[in-house]
N, C-alpha and C positions, 0 to 999 in steps of 0.2 A: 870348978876347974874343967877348960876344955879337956875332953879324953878323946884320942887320935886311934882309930883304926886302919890299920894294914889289910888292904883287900889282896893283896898279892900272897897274903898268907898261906900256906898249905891246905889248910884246913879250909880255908873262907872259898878256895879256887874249886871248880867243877873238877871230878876225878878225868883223867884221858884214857880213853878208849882207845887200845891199838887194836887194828885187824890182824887175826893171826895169820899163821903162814900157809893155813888150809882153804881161810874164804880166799886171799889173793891167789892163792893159785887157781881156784876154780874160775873166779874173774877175766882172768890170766885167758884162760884157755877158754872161755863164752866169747872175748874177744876175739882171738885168734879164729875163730871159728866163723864168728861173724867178719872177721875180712877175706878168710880163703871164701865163702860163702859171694862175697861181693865181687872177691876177684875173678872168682868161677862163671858168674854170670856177664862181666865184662867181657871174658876172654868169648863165649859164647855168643854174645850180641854182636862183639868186633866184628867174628869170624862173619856172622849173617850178613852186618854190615859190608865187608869185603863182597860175598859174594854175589851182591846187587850193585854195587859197582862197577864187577867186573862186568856183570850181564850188561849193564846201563853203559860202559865203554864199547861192549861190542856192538849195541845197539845203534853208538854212536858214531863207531868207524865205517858201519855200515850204510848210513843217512850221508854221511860225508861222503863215502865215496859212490853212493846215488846221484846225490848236488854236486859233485864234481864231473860228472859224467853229462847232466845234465845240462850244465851248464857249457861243457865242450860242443855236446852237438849246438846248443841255442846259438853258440860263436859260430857252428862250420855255418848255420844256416841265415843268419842274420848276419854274418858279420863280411860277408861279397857284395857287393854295391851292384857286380854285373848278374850275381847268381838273382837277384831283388828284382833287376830290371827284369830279365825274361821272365821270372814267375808274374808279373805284373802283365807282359807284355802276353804271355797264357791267356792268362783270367782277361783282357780286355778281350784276345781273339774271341775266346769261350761266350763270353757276354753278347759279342757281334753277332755271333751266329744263333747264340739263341735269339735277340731280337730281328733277326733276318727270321728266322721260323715263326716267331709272333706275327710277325708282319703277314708273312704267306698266308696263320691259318686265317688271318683279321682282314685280309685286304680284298676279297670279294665284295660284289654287293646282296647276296644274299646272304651275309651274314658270318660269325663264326659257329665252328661245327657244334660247339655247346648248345647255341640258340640253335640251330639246324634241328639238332636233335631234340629239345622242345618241343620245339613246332610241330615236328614229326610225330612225337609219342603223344601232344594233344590231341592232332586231327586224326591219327588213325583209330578206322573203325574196328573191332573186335573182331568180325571174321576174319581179318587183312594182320595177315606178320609177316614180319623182315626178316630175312634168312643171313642178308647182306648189306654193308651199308657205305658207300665208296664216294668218298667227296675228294676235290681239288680243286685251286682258286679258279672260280665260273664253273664248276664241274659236277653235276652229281648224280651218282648210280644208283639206282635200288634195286634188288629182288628178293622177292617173295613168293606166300603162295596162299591159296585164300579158297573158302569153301563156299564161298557166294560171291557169283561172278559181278550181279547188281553192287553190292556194298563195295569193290574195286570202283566199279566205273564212277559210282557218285561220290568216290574218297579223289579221284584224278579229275573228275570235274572242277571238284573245293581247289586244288592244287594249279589249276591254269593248263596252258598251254606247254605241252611235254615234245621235245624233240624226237625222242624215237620211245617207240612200246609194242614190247613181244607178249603177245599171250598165248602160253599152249596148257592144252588139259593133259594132266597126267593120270594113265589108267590105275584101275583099281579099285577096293570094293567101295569104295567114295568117291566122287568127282571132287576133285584137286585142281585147281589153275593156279600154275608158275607162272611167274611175270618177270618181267624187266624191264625196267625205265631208266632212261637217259633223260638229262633235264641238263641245260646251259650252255656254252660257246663251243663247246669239245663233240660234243655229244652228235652220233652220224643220224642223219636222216632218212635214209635209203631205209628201206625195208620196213616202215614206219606202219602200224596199224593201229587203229582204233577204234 
């Protein structure tokens, strides 16, 4: 004969475990402790969080009202149609006049004074220096002074045909000859030695 067991029996069931009222309350209070814990570090981060904020608002009021400032002049200065024309009509005079000056120093035919001066510093001989050096379109001045009278003559011989030249010796315990030449359409004649 089938024989029927009751598992809900007292006996047959595991005994129950109740927690007393000393581990929940110690529970109780690890809890408690771990959320003031949590809350504390909240409240701490907030505050940090706030104070970079605010910094990052004033930072922000401050770039705003830089870009709105800048932005007013960019209006006063672009935004005149007449104030555009004269700054144009400036810069074109400004540009006239300097290619009026390119013109002048280019428009001889001996040259501009960069190449002048080339010329100049290759053919002069070593006893022979410039004290002075005075160009204008067709125009050109030199003096100097030179410790060997020969090395002048045969440096203005290389040079051509000179409108006027002064030579004086200056005293002292070396003989010294200053010069001065005139050379182009300007350049006087009168009193011419060579």
């Amino acid at each position: 004969m089938p024989q029927q067991i009751n598992l809900f029996h007292p006996v047959l069931l595991a005994p129950k475990h109740h927690f007393p009222a000393l581990a929940m309350a110690q529970a109780l209070g690890l809890w408690s402790l771990a959320l003031m814990a949590l809350a504390g570090f909240s409240l701490w981060r907030s505050s940090a969080l706030q104070a970079e904020m605010a910094g990052a608002e004033t930072r922000f009021n401050v770039e705003r009202t830089q870009l709105g400032q800048a932005l007013a002049a960019q209006q006063a200065t672009t935004g005149d149609p007449a104030a555009l024309k004269q700054e144009l009509a400036q810069l074109q005079a400004r540009l006239a006049e300097r290619q009026r000056l390119l013109d002048d120093l280019g428009g001889s035919g001996s040259g501009t004074p960069t190449k002048l001066l080339q010329e100049l510093a290759h053919s002069l001989p070593q006893p022979v220096w410039l004290t002075s050096i005075g160009w204008a379109p067709g125009q050109l001045a030199l003096s100097g002074q030179t410790v060997d009278i020969e090395a002048l003559r045969q440096w203005l011989e290389r040079l051509g045909p000179t409108a006027t030249l002064r030579v004086e010796r200056r005293e002292g315990s070396t003989a010294v000859w200053a010069f001065r030449l005139g050379q182009g359409q300007g350049a006087a004649a009168d009193g011419a030695t060579r």
